[in-house]
N, C-alpha and C positions, 0 to 999 in steps of 0.2 A: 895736163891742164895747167898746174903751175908755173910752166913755160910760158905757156903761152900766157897766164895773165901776166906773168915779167916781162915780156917781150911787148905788152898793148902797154903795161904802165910806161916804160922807156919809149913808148911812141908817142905816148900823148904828152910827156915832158918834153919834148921836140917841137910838137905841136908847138904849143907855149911859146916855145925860143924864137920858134919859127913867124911866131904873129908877131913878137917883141919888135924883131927886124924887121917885117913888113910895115909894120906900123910907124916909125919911125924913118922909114922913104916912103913914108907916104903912099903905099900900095893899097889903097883903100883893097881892089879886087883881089889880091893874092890872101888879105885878110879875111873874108866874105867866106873864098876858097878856103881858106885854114878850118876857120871854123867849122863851115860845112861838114870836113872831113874827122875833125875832131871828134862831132856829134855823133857820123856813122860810125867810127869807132866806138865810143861809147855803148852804142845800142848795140853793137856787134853781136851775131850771134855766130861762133863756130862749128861750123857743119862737119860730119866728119862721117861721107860715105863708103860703107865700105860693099867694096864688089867684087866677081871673082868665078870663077867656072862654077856650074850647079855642085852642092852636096861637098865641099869643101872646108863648114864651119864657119861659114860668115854671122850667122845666129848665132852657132855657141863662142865665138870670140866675143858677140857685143854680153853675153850674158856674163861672162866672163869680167870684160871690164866694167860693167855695173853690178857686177857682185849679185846678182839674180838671176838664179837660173830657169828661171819658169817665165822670164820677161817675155823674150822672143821665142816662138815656137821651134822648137827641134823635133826634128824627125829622123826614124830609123832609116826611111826607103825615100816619102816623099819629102820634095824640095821647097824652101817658099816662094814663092806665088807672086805677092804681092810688095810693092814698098814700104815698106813700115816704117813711120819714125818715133824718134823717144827725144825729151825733151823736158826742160823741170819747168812743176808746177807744184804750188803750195800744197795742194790736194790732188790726188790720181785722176783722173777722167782721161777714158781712153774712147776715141769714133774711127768710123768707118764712114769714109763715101764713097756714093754707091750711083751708078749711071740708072736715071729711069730709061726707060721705054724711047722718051722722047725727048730722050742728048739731056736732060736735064740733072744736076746734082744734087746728091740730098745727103747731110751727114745723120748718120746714126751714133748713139751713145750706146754702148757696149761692155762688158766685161771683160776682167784680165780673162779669166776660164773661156772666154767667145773669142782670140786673137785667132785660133790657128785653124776655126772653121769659116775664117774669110783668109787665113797671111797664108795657108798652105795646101799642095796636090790633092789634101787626104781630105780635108774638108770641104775646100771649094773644088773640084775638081772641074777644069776648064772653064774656071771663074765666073760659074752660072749663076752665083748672086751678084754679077755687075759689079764686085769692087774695085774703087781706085785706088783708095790709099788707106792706112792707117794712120792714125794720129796718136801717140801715147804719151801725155802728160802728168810725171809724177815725179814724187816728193826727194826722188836720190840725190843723194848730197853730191854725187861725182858729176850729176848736170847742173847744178846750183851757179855756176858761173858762165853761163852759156852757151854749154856743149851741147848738139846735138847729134844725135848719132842716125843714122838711115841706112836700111837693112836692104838688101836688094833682090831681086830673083837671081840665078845665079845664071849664067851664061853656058847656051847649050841644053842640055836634059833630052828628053824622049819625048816632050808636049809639045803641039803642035803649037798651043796658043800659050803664050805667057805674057801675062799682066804686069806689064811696066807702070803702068797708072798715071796717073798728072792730079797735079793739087789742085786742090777748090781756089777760085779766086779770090785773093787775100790770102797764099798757101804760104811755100816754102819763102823767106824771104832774107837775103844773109850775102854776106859781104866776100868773107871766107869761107872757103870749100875746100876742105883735107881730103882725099882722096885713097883709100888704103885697098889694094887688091890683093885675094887671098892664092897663094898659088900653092901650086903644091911641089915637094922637092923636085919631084922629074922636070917641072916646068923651068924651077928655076936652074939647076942644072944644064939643059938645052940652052937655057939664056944665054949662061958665063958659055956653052962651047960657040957658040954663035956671033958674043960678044957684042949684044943689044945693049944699046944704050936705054931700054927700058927700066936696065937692071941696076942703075942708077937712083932711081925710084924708089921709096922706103916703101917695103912690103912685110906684109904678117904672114906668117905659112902657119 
């Protein structure tokens, strides 16, 4: 995370530079443009999905990097389910939304102890309470500057039906999107003898 806020300060001292010069030929519009984009930076938030074949650890890595291991649910057998994100807020409050009957959305307020009987197999099994997504907003100082993290179902499994989910209107909303898949040695292995240029890609195993 400290990268990357070094990386948006030296973009928006550019910004700056960048309007100084526009401003002085006169580019009213490249100005309008500057700032616009200065602004999205500002509000930036960075996304940081991580995805990856089922039952590989993509839970216990986010638990991991936020230093809580009871955040995201882990399981012995069953996989999660659902998408989960995590994101800072002054105070925790964590929701669930959830499809009615009739295509309609509705968030629920929920408990840390209530994530994994909507985010996983064991709880929700063939996701018969209708959940889309999780929402987790709390106090961690490693999301204090932006970061958010989003938890995925993992790709593949033994279920027939897996809950991808889609945000409520006014959901997910961000600029940047880090993308981290989790593989496991054999995968990456096959890579290098195959010499995909997937493997190019920064990956967590």
């Amino acid at each position: 995370m400290p990268e990357f806020d070094d990386l948006r300060t030296k973009t928006l001292t550019l910004f700056s530079e960048l309007s100084e010069i526009a401003q002085s030929r006169g580019a009213g519009e490249a100005v309008q443009r500057l700032a616009a984009g200065r602004q999205l930076l500002l509000d930036e938030r960075l996304v940081v999905v991580v995805c990856g074949e089922f039952k590989r650890g993509k839970s216990s890595l986010l638990n991991a990097l936020l230093e809580e291991p009871d955040l995201f649910p882990v399981d012995a057998f069953f996989a999660t389910c659902l998408i989960t994100t995590a994101g800072y807020a002054p105070e925790e409050t964590i929701s669930v939304t959830v499809a009615e009957e009739d295509g309609s959305l509705r968030q629920l307020v929920i408990k840390r102890g209530d994530i994994a009987s909507y985010a996983t197999e064991s709880g929700n099994p063939r996701n018969v309470k209708r959940a889309q997504l999780i929402s987790i907003e709390t106090p961690n100082p490693r999301l204090a500057n932006g970061l958010m993290f989003v938890d995925t179902p993992g790709v593949g499994g033994v279920y027939r039906r897996r809950r991808l989910g889609r945000p409520p209107d006014g959901g997910l909303h961000c600029h940047t999107v880090l993308a981290l898949t989790v593989w496991s040695a054999g995968q990456l292995a096959a890579c290098a003898l195959v010499g995909t240029r997937r493997c190019d890609v920064r990956h967590l195993v």
